[in-house]
C-alpha positions as CSV (number, residue, x, y, z in Angstrom):
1,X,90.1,139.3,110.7
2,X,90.4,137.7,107.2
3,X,93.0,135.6,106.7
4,X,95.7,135.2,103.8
5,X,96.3,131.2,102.8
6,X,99.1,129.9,100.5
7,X,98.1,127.1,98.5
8,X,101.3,124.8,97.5
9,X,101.1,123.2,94.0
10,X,99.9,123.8,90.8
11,X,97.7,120.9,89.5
12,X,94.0,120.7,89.2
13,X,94.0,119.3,93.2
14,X,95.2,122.8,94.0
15,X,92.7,124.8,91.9
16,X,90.4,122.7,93.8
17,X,91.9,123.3,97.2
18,X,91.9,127.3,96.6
19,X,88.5,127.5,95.1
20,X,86.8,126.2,97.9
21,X,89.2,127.6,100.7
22,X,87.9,131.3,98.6
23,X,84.6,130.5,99.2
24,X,84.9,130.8,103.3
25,X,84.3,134.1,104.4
26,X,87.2,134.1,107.0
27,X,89.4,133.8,104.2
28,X,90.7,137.3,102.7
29,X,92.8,136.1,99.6
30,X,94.0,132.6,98.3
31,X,97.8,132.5,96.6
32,X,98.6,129.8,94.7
33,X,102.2,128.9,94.4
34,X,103.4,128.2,91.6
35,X,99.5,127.8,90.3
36,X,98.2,127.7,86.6
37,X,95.9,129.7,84.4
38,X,92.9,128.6,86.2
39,X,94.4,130.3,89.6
40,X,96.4,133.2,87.8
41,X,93.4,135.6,88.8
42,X,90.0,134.5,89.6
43,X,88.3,136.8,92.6
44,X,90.2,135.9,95.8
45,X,92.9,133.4,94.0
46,X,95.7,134.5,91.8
47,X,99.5,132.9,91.7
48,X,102.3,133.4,93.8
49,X,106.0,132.7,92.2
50,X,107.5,132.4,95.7
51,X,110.2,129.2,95.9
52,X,108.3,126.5,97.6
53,X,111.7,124.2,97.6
54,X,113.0,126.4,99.8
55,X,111.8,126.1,102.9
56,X,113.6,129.7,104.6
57,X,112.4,131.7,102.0
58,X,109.0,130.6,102.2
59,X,108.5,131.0,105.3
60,X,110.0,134.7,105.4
61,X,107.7,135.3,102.3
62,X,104.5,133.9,104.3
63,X,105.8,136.4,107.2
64,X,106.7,139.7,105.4
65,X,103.0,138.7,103.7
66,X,101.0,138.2,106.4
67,X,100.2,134.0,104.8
68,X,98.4,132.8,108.3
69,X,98.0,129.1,107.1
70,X,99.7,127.6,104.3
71,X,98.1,124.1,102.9
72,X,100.2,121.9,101.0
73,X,98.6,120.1,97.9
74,X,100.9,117.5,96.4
75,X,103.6,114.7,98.5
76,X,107.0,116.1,97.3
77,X,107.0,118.8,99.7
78,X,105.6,117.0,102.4
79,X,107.7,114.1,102.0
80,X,111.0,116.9,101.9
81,X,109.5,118.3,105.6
82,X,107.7,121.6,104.8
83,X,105.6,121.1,107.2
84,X,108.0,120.5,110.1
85,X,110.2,123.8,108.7
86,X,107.2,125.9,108.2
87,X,106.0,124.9,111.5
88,X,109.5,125.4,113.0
89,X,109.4,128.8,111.8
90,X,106.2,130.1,113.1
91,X,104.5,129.7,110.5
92,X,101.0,126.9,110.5
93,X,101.0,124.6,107.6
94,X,98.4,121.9,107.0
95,X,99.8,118.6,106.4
96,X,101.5,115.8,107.9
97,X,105.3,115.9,109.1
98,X,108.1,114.0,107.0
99,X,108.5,111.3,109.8
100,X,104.5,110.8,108.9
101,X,104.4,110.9,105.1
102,X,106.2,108.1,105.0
103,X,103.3,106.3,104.7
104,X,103.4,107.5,101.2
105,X,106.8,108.7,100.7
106,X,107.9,105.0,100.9
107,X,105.7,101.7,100.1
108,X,108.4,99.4,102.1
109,X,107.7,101.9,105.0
110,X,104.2,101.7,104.7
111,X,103.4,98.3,104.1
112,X,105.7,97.4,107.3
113,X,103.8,99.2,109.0
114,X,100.8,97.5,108.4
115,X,102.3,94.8,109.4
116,X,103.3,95.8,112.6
117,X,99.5,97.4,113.3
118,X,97.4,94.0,111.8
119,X,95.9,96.8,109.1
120,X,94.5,94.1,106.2
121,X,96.9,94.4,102.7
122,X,98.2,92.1,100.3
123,X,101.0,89.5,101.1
124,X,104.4,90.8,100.0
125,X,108.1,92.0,100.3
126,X,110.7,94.2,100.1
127,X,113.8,94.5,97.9
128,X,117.0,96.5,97.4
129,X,118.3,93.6,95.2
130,X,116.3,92.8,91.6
131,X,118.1,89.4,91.8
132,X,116.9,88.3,95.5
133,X,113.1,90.3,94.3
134,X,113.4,87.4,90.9
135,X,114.1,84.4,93.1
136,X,111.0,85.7,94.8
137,X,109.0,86.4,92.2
138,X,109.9,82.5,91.0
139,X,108.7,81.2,94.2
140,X,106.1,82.9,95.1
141,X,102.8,81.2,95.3
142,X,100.6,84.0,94.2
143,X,98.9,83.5,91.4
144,X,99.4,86.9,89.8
145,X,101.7,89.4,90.9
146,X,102.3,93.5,91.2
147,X,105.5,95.3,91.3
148,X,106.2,98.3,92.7
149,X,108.6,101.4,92.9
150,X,108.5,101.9,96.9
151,X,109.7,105.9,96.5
152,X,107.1,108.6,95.3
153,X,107.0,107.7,91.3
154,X,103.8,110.5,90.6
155,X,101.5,108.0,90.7
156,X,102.7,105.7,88.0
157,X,105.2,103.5,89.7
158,X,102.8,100.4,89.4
159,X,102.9,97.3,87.4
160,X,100.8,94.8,87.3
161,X,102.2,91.3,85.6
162,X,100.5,89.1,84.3
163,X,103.2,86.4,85.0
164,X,106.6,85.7,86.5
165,X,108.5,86.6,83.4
166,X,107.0,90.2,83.2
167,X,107.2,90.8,87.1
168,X,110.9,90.0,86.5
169,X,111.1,92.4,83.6
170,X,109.4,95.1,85.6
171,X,111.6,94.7,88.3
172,X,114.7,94.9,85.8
173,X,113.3,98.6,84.4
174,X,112.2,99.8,87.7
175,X,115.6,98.9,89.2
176,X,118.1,98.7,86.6
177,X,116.9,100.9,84.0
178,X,115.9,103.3,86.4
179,X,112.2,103.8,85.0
180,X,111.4,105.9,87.9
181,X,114.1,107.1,88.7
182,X,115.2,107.2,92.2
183,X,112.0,105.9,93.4
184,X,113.0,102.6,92.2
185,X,116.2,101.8,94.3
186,X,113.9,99.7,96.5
187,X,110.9,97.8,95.1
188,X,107.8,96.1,96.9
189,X,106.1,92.7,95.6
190,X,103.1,91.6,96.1
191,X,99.8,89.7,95.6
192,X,97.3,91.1,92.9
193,X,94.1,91.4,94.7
194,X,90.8,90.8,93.2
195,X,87.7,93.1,93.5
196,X,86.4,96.3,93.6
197,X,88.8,99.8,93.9
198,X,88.1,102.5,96.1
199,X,89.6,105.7,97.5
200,X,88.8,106.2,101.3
201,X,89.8,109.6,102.7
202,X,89.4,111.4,106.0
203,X,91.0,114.0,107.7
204,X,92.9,113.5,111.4
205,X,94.0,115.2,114.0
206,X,96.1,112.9,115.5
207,X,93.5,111.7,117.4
208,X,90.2,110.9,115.4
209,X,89.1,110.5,112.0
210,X,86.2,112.3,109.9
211,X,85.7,110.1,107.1
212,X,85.0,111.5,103.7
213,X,82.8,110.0,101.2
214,X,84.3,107.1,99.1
215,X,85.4,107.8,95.6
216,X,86.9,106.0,93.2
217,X,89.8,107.2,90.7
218,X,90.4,105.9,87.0
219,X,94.2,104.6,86.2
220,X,94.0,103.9,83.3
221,X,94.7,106.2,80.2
222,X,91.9,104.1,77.6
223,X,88.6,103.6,78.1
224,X,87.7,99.7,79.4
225,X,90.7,100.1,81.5
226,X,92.9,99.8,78.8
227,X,96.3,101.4,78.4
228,X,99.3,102.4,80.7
229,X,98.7,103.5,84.4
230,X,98.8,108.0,84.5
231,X,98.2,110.4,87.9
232,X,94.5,109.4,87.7
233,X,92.4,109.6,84.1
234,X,89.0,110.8,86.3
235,X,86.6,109.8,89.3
236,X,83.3,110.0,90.9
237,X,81.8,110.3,94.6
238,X,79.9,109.0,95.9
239,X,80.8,105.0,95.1
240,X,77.7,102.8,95.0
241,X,79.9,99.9,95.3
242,X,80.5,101.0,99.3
243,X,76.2,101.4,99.4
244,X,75.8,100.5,103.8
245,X,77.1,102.3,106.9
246,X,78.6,98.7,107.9
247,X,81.1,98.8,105.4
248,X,82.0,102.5,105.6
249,X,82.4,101.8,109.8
250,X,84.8,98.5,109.1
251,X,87.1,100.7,106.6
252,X,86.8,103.5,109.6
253,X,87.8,101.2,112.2
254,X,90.4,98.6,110.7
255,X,91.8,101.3,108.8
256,X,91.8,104.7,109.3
257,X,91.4,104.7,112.7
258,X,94.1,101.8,112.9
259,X,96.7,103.7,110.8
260,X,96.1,107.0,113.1
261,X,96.3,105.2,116.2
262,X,99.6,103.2,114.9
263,X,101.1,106.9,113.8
264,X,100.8,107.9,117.2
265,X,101.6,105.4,119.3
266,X,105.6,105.3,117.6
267,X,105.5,108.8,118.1
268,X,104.9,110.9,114.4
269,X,101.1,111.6,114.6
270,X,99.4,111.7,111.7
271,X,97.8,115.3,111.6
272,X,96.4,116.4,107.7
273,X,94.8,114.2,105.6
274,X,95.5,110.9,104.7
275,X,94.4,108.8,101.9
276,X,93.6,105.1,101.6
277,X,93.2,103.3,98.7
278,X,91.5,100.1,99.0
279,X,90.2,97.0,97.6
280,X,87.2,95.4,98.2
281,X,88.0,92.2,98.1
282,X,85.7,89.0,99.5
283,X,87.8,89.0,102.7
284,X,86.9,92.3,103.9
285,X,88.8,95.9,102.5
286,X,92.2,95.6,101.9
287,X,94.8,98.7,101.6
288,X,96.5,98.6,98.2
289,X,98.5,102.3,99.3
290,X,98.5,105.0,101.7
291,X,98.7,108.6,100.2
292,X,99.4,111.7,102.7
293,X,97.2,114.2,100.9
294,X,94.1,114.9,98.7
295,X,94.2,112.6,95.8
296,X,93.9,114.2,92.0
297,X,91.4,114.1,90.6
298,X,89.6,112.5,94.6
299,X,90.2,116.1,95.5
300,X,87.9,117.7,92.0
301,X,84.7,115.6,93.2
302,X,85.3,115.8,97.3
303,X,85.3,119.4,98.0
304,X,82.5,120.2,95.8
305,X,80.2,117.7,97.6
306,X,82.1,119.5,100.9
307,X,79.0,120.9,102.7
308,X,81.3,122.6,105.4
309,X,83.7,125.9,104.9
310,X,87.0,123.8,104.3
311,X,89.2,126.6,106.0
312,X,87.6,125.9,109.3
313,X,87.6,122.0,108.7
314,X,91.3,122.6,108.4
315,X,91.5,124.7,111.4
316,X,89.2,122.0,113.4
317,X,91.7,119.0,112.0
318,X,94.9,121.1,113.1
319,X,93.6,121.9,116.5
320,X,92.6,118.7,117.4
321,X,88.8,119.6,117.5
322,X,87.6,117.2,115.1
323,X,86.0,114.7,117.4
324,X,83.4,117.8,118.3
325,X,83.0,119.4,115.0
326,X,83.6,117.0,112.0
327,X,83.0,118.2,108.8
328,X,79.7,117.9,107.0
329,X,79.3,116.5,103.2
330,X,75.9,116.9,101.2
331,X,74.3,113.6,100.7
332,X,71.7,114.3,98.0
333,X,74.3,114.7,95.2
334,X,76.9,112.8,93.3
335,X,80.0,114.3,91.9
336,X,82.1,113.4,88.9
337,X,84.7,114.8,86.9
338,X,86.7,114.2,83.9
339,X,90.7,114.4,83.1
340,X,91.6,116.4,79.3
341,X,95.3,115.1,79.0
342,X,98.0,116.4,75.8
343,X,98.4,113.8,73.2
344,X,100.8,111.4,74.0
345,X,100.3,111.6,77.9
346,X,101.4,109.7,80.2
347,X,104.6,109.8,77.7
348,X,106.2,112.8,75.7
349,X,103.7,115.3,75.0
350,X,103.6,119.2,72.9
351,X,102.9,121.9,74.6
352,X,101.7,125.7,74.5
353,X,98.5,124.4,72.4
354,X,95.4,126.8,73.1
355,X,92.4,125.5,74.4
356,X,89.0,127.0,73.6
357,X,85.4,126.6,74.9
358,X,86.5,127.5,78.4
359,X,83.9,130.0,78.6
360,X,80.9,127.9,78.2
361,X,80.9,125.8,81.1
362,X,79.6,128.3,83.4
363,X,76.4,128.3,81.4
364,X,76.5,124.4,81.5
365,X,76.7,124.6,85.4
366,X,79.9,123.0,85.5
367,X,83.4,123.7,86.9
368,X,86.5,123.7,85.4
369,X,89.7,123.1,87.5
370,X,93.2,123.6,85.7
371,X,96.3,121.4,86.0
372,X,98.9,121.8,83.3
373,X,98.0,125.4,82.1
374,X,99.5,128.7,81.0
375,X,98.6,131.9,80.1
376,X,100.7,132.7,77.2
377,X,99.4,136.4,75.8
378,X,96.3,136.5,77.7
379,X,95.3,132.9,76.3
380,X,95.5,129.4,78.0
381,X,97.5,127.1,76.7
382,X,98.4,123.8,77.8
383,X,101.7,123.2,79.6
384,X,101.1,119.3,81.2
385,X,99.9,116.0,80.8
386,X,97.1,116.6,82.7
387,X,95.8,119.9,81.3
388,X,92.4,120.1,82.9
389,X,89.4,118.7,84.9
390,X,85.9,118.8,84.1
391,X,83.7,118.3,87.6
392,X,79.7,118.0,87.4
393,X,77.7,118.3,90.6
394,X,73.9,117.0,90.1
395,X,71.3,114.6,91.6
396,X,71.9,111.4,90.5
397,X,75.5,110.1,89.4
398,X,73.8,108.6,85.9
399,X,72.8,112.8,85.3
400,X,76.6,114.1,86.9
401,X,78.2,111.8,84.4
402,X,76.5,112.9,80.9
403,X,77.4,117.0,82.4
404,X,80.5,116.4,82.6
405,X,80.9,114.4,79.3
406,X,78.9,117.5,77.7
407,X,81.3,119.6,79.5
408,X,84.5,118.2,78.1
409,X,82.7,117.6,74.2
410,X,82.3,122.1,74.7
411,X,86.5,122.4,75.4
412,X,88.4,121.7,72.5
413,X,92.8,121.5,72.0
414,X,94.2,119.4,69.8
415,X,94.8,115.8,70.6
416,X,93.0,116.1,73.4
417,X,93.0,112.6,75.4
418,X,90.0,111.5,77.9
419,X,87.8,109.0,78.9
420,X,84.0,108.6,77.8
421,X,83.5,105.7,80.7
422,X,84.3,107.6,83.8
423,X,81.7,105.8,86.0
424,X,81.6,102.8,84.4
425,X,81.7,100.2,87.4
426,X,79.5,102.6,89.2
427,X,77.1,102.3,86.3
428,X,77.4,98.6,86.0
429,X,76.6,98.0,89.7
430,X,73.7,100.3,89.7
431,X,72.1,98.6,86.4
432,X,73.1,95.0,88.3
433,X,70.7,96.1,91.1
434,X,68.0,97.4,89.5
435,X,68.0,94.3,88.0
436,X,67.9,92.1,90.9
C-alpha cells in the first residue's frame, strides 16, 4: 500500500526532499509543512499547516492522517527532539535524535568530540567568557583566525578575521551584542585552514555509511567570494577537486565512518543523514562543521543526480540495511544549481514582490525548487531571502552551469540577487588540468 510522507520545512531543501520522495511509486502523497508556492500543489505534493513546533499535535495529526514516515528537512526541529517525540509516539521519523544533532546543534559539542575520536579539524577552543576568548585570541599562534557562534545561527554564525583586532571585535558582537542571538552565548576559536571546500554527505544507520557524491556550496553573497557569509548562495556535484576513489575512501574512513562509530560507541547513534563539511588542506581533509541533515542548496544538486527511489534509501538507512543495499547515484552527469535571493539579503529585505518567467524552465529542461515563496491571489511572490533555486542536470559540469545561468536570466523579480560564478573553482581546476 502507498504511503503518506510529511515533509518538515519550507525552504528550497524541502521542495527538493518532496519532489523526489513523489517520484517513488510507494509513495501515495507528499505534504509539506509549512511548504511554499512551489509545494502548495504540484501532483502528489501540496502544503500541510499542521504545527510542527508541537510535537503532540503532530504526531496525532500524522495518526488521524494516516503520515507513515515523516522526514525532517532543516536542524531546529531536530535539534528540539522531533524525532525522539515522533518516534516515542508511534510515529517513524527520519532523522537523527537530539542527543545526536548535537553534532550540529552545538560547535563546542562537536568539535570536542573530534577530539575525543582523533577525527582531523582545526586547532581551537571554547568560550563562555569574550574576555578569557580575547586573551586567547592575543596569544594564539595561528596566523589567521575564525570565530564562531557554537549554537545553530542559520548558517551565518561565521567570521573569518583577518587579524586579532577583528577576531576580538567578532567575539564582542557575537557575545555581547548578541548578533546571533542565543547562539552566541558560547563561541568556538580556531585556526583558518587553507585549501580547497567541500561538502561530504552520506547517509547512516548507525552502523555504516553510503557516501554521497561531493559537492561544494557557495557562502558568499558576491561573486569572487566577495561579500558577507548567507545559508549558501549556490553549488555543484560532482567536485572535480575530490577527482580519485583514494581521497573519497580517506574522507569515508577518517570521517564519516569515525564520526558514526564515535556516535555509537557513547551511546546516541547517529541514524539520518549527516553532513561534513571539509577542507582539503595539504595535510589530508579536515572537518570545518558537522551538519545533521541535507544541506541547502547540497540537497538541490544531490537528489537529482539520486539514481535510487529516495523513499526506500530512507527506509534502507532507518532499518539498518544500508550495508546490503546502498543507494545508487548516476555518474555520467553533473549537477548545479543557482540561489535568486530578495534585495538586501542576507540583511532586511521587501517582500510580496511577484516573480515571473516561472513557466519557461520546463521548456529549458530545468528545475525550479522554491524557498521563500507565496502564493498571494494565485501568483508567487517572494516571502524570503532565499526565494528560489535554479538546478540544471546535463553531461558535463561546464554545460550544467550555462543551463542554469540561462535558467535564472528567464525568472525575473525585482532586485533580484545571485551569483554568475557558481562553479568557479570547479572551472578553474578543470582548465588547470587540461592545461597540464
Amino acid at each position: 500500500m502507498a504511503e503518506r510522507v510529511l515533509v518538515v520545512g519550507g525552504g528550497g531543501r524541502e521542495h527538493a526532499l518532496a519532489w523526489k520522495l513523489a517520484q517513488s511509486p510507494q509513495v501515495q502523497q507528499v505534504l509539506v509543512a509549512p511548504g511554499n508556492a512551489g509545494t502548495a500543489s504540484c501532483g502528489k505534493i501540496s502544503n500541510s499547516e499542521v504545527s510542527v513546533s508541537n510535537h503532540s499535535i503532530l504526531a496525532q495529526f500524522c495518526k488521524d492522517h494516516h503520515v507513515g514516515l515523516v522526514v525532517v528537512g532543516p536542524e531546529v526541529p531536530l535539534a528540539a527532539g522531533i524525532v525522539d517525540d515522533l518516534t516515542a509516539a508511534g510515529v517513524p521519523c527520519f532523522g537523527p535524535s537530539a542527543k545526536a544533532a548535537q553534532l550540529e546543534a552545538s560547535k563546542s559539542f562537536s568539535k570536542a568530540f573530534m577530539d575525543r575520536h582523533g577525527i582531523p579539524t582545526a586547532r581551537y577552543a571554547s568560550f563562555t567568557d569574550p574576555e578569557q576568548a580575547c586573551n586567547y585570541i592575543r596569544t594564539a599562534d595561528f596566523p589567521a583566525l575564525v570565530v564562531k557562534a557554537s549554537g545553530l545561527a542559520a548558517g551565518k554564525g561565521v567570521i573569518v578575521a583577518r587579524d586579532q583586532d577583528e577576531a576580538c571585535r567578532a567575539v564582542m558582537d557575537i557575545m555581547k551584542d548578541r548578533a546571533f542571538g542565543s547562539a552566541g552565548e558560547e563561541v568556538v576559536v580556531e585556526e583558518l585552514l587553507e585549501g580547497e571546500e567541500v561538502s561530504c554527505l552520506c547517509f547512516s544507520d548507525g552502523h555504516s555509511v553510503a557516501p554521497m557524491p561531493p559537492a561544494q556550496d557557495h557562502k558568499r553573497l558576491q561573486d569572487g567570494d566577495q561579500g558577507p557569509n548567507t545559508g549558501g548562495m549556490g553549488a555543484y556535484c560532482p567536485t572535480p577537486q575530490v577527482p580519485d576513489q583514494e581521497l573519497l575512501q580517506q574522507i569515508r574512513e577518517s570521517v564519516l565512518q569515525k564520526t558514526v562509530d564515535g556516535m555509537r560507541e557513547e551511546g546516541t547513534p547517529y541514524v539520518g543523514v549527516l553532513y561534513a563539511g571539509l577542507m582539503l588542506t595539504n595535510q589530508g581533509p579536515k572537518v570545518l562543521e558537522f551538519n545533521c541533515r541535507f544541506g541547502d542548496p547540497e540537497c538541490q544538486v544531490l537528489l537529482p543526480l539520486l539514481q535510487s527511489d529516495l523513499y526506500e534509501a530512507i527506509l534502507n538507512t532507518m532499518s539498518g540495511k544500508l550495508a546490503s543495499s546502498a543507494p545508487v547515484w548516476h555518474q555520467d552527469s553533473s549537477a548545479v544549481t543557482v540561489v535568486m535571493a530578495s534585495a538586501g539579503y542576507p540583511g532586511s529585505y521587501q517582500k510580496g514582490v511577484q516573480i515571473t518567467g516561472l513557466t519557461q524552465l520546463q521548456d529549458l529542461g530545468l528545475q525550479v525548487f522554491h524557498a521563500g515563496t507565496a502564493l498571494k491571489e494565485g501568483t508567487v511572490v517572494s516571502s524570503g531571502g532565499r526565494v528560489l533555486t535554479v538546478t540544471a542536470v546535463r553531461s558535463s559540469l561546464e554545460t550544467a552551469l550555462q543551463a542554469a545561468n540561462r535558467g535564472v536570466a528567464a525568472i525575473g523579480f525585482p532586485g533580484a540577487v545571485y551569483r554568475r560564478d557558481i562553479g568557479h573553482r570547479a572551472t578553474a581546476h578543470l582548465n588547470q588540468h587540461r592545461c597540464v
